[in-house]
N, C-alpha and C positions, 0 to 999 in steps of 0.2 A: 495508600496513594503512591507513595514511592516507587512501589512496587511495579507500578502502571510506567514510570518513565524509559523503562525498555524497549517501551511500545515506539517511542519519535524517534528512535535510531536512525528509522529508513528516509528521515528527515531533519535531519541536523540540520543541512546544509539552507533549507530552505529555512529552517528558524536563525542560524547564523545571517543570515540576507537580513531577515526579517530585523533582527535587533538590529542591524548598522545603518535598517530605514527610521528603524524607532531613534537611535540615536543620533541619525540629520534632520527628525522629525523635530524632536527634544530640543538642539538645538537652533532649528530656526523659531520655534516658540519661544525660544527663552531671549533671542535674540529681538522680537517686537520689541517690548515692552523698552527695551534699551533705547531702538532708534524713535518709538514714542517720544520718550523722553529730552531728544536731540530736538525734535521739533519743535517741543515747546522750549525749553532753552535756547538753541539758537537760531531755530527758525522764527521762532515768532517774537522772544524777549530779545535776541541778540540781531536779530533783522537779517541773521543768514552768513554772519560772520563768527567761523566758529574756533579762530585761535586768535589771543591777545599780541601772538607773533606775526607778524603781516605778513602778505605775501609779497606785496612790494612796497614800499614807503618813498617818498622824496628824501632828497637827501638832507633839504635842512629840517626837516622835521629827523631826520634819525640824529643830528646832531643834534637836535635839543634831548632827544632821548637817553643817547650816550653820556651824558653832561652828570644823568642820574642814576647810572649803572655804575655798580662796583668792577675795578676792574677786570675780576674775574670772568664776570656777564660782558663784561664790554670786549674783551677777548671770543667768547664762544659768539657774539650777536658778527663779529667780523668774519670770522673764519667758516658761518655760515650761509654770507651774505656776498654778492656779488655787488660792485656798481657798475648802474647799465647807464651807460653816458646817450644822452639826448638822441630822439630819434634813431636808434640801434636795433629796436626790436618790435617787426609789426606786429607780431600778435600780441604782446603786452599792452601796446599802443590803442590798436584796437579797445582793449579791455579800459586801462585807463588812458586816455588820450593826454593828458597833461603833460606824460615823460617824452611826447615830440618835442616839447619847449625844454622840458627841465629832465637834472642827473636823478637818478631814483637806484636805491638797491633793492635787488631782488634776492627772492629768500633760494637758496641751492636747491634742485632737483634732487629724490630720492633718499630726501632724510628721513630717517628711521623714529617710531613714537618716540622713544626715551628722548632722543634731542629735539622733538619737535617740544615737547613736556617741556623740560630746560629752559629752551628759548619762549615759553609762556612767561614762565615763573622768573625771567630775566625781563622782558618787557612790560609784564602786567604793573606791577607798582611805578614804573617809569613812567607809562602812560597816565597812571594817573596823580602823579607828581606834577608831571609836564600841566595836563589838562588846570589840576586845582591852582596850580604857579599862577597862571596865565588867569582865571577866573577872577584871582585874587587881584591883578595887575589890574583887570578890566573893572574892576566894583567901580561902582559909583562913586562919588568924589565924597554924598554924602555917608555912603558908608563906611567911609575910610576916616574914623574918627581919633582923637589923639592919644584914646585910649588902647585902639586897636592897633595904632601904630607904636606905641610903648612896648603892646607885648611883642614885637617882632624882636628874633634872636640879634642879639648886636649884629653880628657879621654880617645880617641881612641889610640891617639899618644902614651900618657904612656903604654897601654895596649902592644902597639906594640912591644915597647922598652923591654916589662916585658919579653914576649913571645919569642924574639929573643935571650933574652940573657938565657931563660931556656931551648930556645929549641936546644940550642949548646952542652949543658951538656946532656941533657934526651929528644930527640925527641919526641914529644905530638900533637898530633890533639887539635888545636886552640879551636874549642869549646870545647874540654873536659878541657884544659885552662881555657877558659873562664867560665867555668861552677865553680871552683875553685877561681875565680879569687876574690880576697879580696874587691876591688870597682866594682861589679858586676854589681848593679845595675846603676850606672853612665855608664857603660860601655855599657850595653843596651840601654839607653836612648841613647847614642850620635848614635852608630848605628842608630835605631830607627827613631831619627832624621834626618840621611842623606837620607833615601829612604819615608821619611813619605810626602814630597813634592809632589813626583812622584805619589806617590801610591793617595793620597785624589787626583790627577788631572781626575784621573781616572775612581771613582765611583764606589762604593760595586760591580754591577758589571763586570765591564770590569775588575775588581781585583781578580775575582773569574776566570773570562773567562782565562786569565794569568797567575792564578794561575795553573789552570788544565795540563797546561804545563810542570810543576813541579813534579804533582803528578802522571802524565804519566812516564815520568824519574825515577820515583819513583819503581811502578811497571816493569817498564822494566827492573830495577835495582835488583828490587827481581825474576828474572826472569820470570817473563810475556812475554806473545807474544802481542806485541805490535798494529799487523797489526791485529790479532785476537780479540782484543778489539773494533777494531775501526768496523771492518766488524760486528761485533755480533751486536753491540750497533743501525747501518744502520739495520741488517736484523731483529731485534727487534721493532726497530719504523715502520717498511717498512709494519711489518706485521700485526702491530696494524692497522695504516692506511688504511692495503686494506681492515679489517676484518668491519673497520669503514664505510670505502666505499660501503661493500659488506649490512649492517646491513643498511645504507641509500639509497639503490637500493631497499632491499625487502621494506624497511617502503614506497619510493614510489610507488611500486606497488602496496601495500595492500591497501595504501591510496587514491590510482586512480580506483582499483575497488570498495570501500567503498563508494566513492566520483561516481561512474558512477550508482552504486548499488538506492544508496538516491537521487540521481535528476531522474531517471527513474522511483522511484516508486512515487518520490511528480509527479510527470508527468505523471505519470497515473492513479491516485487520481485525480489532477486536470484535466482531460479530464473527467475521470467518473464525477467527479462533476457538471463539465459544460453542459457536456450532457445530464445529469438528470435533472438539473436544465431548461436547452432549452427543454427538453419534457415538465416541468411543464407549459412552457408559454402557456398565454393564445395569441390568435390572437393580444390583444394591445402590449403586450411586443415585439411579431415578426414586429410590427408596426414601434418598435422604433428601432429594430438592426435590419437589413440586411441579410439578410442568409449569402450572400458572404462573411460582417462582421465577424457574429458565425462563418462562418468553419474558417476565416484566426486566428480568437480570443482560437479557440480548436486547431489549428494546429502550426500555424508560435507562433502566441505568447505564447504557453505553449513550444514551443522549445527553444523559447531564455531564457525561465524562467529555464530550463535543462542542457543549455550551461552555464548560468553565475551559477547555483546550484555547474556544477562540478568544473567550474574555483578556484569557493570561495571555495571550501572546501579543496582543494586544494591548495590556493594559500593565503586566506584572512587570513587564522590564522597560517600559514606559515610564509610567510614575515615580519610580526612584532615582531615573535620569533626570526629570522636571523636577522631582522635589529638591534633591543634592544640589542640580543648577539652579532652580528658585533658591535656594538657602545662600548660596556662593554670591549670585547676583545682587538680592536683599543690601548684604553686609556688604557689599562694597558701594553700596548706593548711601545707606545710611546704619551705619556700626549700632550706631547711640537707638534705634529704634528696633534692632532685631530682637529683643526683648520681645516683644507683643507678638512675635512668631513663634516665641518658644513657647508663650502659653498658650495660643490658640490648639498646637498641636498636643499639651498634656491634656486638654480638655477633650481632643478630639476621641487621643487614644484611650482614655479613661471611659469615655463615654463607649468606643466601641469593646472595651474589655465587659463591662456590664453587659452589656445587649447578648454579645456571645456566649456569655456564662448560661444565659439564659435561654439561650435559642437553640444551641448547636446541639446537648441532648435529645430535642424533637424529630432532627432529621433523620436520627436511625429508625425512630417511630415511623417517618411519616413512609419510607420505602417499605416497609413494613406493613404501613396498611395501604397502600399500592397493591403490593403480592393481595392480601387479600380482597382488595375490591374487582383484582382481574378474576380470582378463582372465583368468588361470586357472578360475576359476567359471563364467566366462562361455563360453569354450570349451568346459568340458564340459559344459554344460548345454545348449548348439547344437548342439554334437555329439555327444550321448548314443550315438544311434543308427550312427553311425560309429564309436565307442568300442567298443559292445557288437557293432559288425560283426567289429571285429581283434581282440577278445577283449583289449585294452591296457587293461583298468579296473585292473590293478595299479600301471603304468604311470604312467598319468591320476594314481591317490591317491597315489604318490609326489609327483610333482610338484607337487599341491594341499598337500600334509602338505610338503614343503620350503617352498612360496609361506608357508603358515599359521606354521611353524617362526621364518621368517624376521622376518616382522611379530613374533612371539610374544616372540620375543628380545631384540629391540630395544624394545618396550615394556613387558619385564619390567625390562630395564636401566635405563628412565629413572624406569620405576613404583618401583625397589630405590632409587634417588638420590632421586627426591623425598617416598619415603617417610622419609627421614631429615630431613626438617624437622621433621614431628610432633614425634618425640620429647624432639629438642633444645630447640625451642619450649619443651614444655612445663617441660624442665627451668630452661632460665633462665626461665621465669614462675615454678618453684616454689621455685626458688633468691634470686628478684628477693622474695618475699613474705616467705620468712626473712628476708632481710636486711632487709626493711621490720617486721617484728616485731621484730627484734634490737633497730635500733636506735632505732626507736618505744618502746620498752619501756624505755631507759633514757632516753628525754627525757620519758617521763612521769612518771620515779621523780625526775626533775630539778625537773619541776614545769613544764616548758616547750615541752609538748606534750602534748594531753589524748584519751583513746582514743577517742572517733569519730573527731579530726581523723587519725589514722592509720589506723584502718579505710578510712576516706573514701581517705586516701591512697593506700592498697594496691586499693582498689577502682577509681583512677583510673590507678593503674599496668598492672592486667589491662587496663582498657582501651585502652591505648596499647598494648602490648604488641600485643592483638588486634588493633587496627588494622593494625599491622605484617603479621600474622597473614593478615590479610585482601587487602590488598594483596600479598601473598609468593603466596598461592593465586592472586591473578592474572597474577602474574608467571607462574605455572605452565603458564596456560589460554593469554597473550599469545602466546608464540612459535610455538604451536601452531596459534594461531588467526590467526598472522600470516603463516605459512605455506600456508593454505586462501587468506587475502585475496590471496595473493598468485598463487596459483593461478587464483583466480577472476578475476584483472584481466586474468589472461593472455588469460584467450579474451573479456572483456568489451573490452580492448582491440587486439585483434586485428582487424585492418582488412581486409574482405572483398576477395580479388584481384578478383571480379566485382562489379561495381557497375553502378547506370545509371544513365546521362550524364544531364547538369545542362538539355542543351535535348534530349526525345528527340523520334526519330521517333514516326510513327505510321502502320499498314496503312492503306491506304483501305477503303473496305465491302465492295466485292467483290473484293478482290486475289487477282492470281493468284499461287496458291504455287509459284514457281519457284525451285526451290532450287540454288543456286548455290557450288560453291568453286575460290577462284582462287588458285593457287601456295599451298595451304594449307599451313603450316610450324605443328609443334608438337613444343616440346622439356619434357617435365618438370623439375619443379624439382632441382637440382643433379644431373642426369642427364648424359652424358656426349654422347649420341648423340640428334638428336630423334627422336620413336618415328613422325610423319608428317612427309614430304619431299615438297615442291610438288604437292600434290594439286588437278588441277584437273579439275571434271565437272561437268554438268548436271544437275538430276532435275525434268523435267518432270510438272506435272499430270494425271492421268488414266494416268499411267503408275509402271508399279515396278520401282526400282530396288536391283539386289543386291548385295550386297557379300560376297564371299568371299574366303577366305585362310586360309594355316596358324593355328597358332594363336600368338599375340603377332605377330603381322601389323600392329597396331594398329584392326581393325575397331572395336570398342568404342571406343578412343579418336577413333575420327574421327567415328562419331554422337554421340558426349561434347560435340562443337564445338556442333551444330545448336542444343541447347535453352540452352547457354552454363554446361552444366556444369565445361568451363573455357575459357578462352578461345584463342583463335590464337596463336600466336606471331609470325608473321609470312603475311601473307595474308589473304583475306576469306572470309566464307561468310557468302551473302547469299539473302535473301528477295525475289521481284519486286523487285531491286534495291535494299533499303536492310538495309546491313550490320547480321546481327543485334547488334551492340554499340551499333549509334544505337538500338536498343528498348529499353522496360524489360523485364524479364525475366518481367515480370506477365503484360504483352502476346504477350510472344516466345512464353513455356510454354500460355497460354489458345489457343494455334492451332498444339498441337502435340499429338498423341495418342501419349504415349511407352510405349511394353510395354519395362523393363527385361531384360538377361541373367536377373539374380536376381529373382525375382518374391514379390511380399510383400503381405501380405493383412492387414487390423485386423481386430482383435476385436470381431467386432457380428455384423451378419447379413449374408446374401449382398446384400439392397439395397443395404446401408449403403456397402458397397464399391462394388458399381457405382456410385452417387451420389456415388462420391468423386470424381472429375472432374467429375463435373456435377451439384448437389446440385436444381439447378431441371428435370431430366429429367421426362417423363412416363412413366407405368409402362409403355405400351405400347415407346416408345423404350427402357428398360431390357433388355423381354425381345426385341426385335431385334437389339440388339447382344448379348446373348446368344446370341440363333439363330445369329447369325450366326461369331462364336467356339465355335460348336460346344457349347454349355456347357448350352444348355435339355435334352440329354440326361438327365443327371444332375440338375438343377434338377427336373424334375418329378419325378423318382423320388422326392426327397423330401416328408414330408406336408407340411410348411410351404413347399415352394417356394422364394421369394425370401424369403420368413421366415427363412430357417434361418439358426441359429447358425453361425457361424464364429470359432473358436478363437483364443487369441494364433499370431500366425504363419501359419494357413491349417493348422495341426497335424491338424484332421480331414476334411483332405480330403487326396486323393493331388496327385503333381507334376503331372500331365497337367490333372487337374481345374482345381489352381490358376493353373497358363498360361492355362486356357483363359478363366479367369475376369479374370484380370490382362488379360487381350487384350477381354475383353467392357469393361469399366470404362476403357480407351482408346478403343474405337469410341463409349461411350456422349455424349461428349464433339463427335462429328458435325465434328473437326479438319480443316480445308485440309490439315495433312501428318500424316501417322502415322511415327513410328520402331519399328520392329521389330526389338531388339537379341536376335536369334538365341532368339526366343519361341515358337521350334516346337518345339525340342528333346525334349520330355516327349513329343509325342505322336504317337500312333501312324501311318505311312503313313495310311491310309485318314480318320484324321480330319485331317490336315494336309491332305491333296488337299481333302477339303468345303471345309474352310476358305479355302484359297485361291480355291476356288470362286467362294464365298460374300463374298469381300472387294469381289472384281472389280467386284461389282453395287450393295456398299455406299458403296466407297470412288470411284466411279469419275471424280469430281470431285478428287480427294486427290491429291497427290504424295506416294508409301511409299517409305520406306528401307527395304531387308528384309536385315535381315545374318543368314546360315545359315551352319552347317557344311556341311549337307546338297545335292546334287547336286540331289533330285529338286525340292526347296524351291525353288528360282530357276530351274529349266532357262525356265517360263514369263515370266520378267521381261522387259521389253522391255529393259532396261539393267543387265549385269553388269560391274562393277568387282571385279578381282583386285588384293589386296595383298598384297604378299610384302615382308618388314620396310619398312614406314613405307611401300612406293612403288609407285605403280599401275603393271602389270607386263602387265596387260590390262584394256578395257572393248572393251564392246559384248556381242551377245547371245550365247544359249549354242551355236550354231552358229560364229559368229565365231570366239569363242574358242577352240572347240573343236578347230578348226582352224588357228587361228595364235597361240595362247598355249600353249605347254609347262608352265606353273602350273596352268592349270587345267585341261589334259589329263590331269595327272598325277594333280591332287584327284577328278577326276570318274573318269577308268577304275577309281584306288582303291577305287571307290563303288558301281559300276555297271558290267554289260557293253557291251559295243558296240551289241549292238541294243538296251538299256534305254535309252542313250543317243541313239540315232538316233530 
């Protein structure tokens, strides 16, 4: 799989984009759940008021405040704080109308979290010193029993006594009293003392949370609209949120066509690549993969490499960003509860190391029986017309219904195993949210944990979880898909047995094609016996040479040498003298007119093919070689001519037709040598006599190879070679032979009578 990641080079830059959309993606996701949590806190429990440090205060309310601040807090609440003396400031005013009458401080412009934090934790327990003082002051007369008042701290008690007996003479507000009062500072502390209990049970902040209560009163006091805070504060967070939501929709759009953009184009790099690289093979490479192999190896397996490109790009550097920042966010929401996260995720990944132990074996299976369910398809869809000859279509559907069984089987097996993540998943996600309400639900009855901060939590647990989720699906697509990569390196690195040399030759301009082999040896690969043994003969220009033999003689493989379809084993076979392996193969094949055994036609028009050798031909040169392959018979018959369509395969034309044409589309090429590997066989006596006719006068500059079964096909050759397993048994002509070779006496009487023959 590794091996494949050379292939995104030509796309870094779009996968580097791609991760920086995944990572403002990532972010604005992890960022909901937070402002979730702001809503229900201070939008809805806190009424929209979201620091226990006001924004503005009057001033004798912050003097009661400061009365219960140390004086370190009572130092930073000044040096923070402005007084805005009466009627000073219409937009304050505006906001709370109260400070046109009265002095009020306002909190400074442009302070930074840390000291906003600060001035929380400085006024939070003041506020509610202040509030419970005052509560206590206002009880009921019947509540104020002589018990309750025993336990008041002495210092208190005197104060009480002070204040009762002045405020008989000169009615006074208690803290501006106490602001006065001669043991002020004891007097503080004892207050101090009575709510300092309550207040540390509670936590910086559920102190702050409590406190906002205060400072809501506060503003509604200075005439604020109360209901107007609370709603602004909702449609403020509501709308960051959607803007959040709205900015994590486009990032995954852009990052799913980014992500479809880079597996489509390594996808079709690596199909070009594999395809150039299967034209390099020589006949041993096609020896060792399958056709059926190569198309499923360019088709299915460069798809799954496409499928898992867009998942991961999408989802592999995604998920570790959401789970790292769900883990981060969790534990700072609630420490004491990230526990239940650690286990969800051993069970997760426990769960998915079983599944994979079990499942990822299959998939080298199942590509595996892919290849053979295509070469089954592929056989009978080539051989339809051979099927429907032996009446074996019963036959045939078994065989494809076991091929289809087989794959069926085996990807129900791993589809039955990986199906069991789902539901487990979901249970420990719904089992992981109970136990996040469980015990959410009693630290808030505790007072020390408040419910967005556990929404939030259980919100950031789904997404770690998912994460998980996500990565586990790729676990699913990897093995799969690292089994195609693996596939695919096979024939990407698979290194051509034919190659050409690092300094080559080159023909001169008018070389003569004197084709040549000397002690030619050729053994296939892990072959026991070599199929040619020291073949050595001439084939002069202007003349044609035949090659006959039983059949597995090795004919075909010894014209196999000429174009360097594979190479010698031992021996040369040589062109006017320079070994065809000092050529490129460019050069070798461009001065060689080859007509295969099997003859094979593209889909286009009859031009199209003729111009397959020679695409710079002139039309008249087309229908000569034509004429001359017998082939303009049929060509005119039809209304389009050289227009005419031709089918995948040559499928609407017959076998004689199609030789005849495969033989035109080699002459049209006007080669120094022609190969004719046994290209008569379709047709009839009397059009093979034209033909050969007709070659005499075209080719009469050429050196031909002409390999036939047929007797009547070579009797005219000036040079017959007989092979009989791998080793010339006779050459010379068909008189010669026919008289001192017993091989080709025996092929040719089999063929023909004595006076056909004479």
């Amino acid at each position: 799989m590794l091996k494949l990641l050379k292939h995104l080079k030509p796309f870094l830059l779009l996968i580097i984009i791609a991760v920086i959309l995944l990572y403002a993606q990532a972010m604005a996701d992890l960022a909901l759940p937070d402002y979730m949590s702001r809503i229900v806190n201070v939008g809805l429990q806190k009424g929209g008021v979201e620091n226990s440090a006001p924004e503005a205060v009057r001033k004798t309310e912050m003097d009661k405040l400061l009365l219960f601040m140390s004086d370190q807090n009572k130092q930073l609440v000044l040096n923070n704080y402005t007084l805005d003396k009466a009627n000073s400031d219409a937009k304050l005013i505006k906001k709370y109308p109260v400070m046109a009458q009265e002095d009020a401080l306002v909190m400074n412009q442009g302070l930074d979290k840390s000291t906003i934090d600060s001035l929380n934790n400085a006024f939070g327990a003041a506020w509610l010193t202040v509030s419970g003082f005052e509560q206590m002051l206002n009880a009921p007369a019947a509540d104020q029993t002589s018990d309750s008042t025993q336990q008041m701290p002495p210092a208190l008690l005197q104060f009480m006594g002070y204040y009762m007996n002045l405020n008989k003479t000169t009615p006074t507000d208690i803290f501006v009293v106490m602001q006065n009062y001669p043991d002020k500072a004891n007097l503080v502390d004892a207050i101090n003392g009575i709510f300092a209990s309550k207040t540390a049970a509670l936590g910086i902040t559920m102190i702050n949370q409590a406190a906002t209560t205060d400072v809501k009163s506060e503003y509604v006091a200075m005439g604020a609209d109360a209901s107007k805070i609370q709603s602004s504060y909702i449609w403020q967070i509501g709308m960051l949120m959607l803007l959040l939501s709205l900015a994590s929709a486009a990032c995954t759009v852009a990052v799913a066509f980014i992500a479809a953009r880079t597996a489509a184009g390594v996808g079709r790099n690596l199909r070009k690549q594999v395809f150039e690289k299967v034209e390099r093979f020589s006949n041993t490479e096609f020896d060792k993969f399958s056709t059926a192999s190569l198309i499923t190896r360019t088709t299915n397996d460069i798809t799954q490499i496409q499928m898992l490109l867009v998942i991961m790009i999408r989802m592999i550097f995604y998920a570790p960003i959401l789970g790292i920042g769900g883990v981060i966010k969790a534990i700072e929401k609630s420490p004491s509860m990230s526990w239940i996260i650690g286990v969800a995720v051993l069970v997760l990944i426990s769960l998915i190391l079983v599944v994979f132990s079990i499942a990822v074996p299959k998939f080298k299976l199942v590509q595996k029986l892919v290849d053979r369910l295509n070469l089954v398809t592929r056989e009978n869809l080539t051989g339809m017309m051979v099927i429907r000859a032996f009446n074996t279509q019963g036959f045939e559907s078994e065989r494809f219904d076991k091929a289809n069984k087989d794959l069926t089987k085996v990807n129900l097996f791993v589809n039955r195993v990986m199906v069991v993540m789902m539901p487990v998943m979901m249970l420990v996600m719904n089992a992981v949210t109970l136990l996040i309400v469980w015990i959410g639900a009693h630290q808030i009855a505790n007072s020390t944990m408040q419910i967005g901060d556990m929404m939030a939590f259980m919100q950031y647990a789904m997404q770690i979880l998912m994460a998980f989720l996500m990565l586990s699906f790729m676990f699913i697509l990897i093995p799969r898909a690292s089994v195609s990569a693996t596939r695919i390196s096979e024939v990407l690195e698979t290194e051509a047995s034919i190659v050409d040399p690092k300094n080559p030759k080159h023909f001169e301009k008018n070389f003569s094609p004197v084709l040549e082999f000397k002690n030619v040896t050729f053994n296939y690969p892990n072959a026991e016996l070599p199929a040619l043994r020291n073949i050595s003969f001439t084939a002069l220009p202007g003349q044609t040479t035949a090659i006959i033999g039983s059949t597995g003689s090795g004919k075909t493989t010894l014209v196999n040498l000429i174009p360097r379809f594979y190479d010698a084993t031992d021996g040369q076979v040589t062109i006017d003298g320079i070994d065809v392996r000092d050529l490129t193969q460019n050069e070798l094949r461009e001065n060689i007119g080859y007509i295969p055994q099997k003859t094979s036609l593209f889909s286009g028009t009859i031009e199209s093919n003729l111009r397959y050798g020679a695409p710079d031909a002139k039309e008249e040169d087309l229908i000569k070689a034509a004429e001359t392959a017998q082939a303009m018979e049929f060509i005119t018959e039809k209304p389009e001519g050289l227009n005419s369509e031709i089918q995948e395969g040559g499928g609407n034309v017959s076998g004689g037709q199609k030789q005849r044409l495969s033989i035109a589309r080699a002459l049209a090429r006007k080669a120094p040598i022609y190969v004719f590997d046994d290209s008569f066989s379709s047709l009839d006596f009397i059009t093979d006599s034209k033909l050969r006719k007709a070659l005499v006068n075209y080719t009469k500059n050429s050196t031909i190879l002409l390999v036939a079964q047929r007797i009547s096909t070579i009797m005219g050759a000036q040079q017959i070679i007989v092979l009989n397993d791998g080793e010339i048994v006779g050459i010379g002509t068909h008189k010669e032979l026919l008289k001192d070779c017993p091989t080709y006496s025996e092929i040719a009487y089999s063929q023909l009578s004595k006076e056909e023959l004479e």
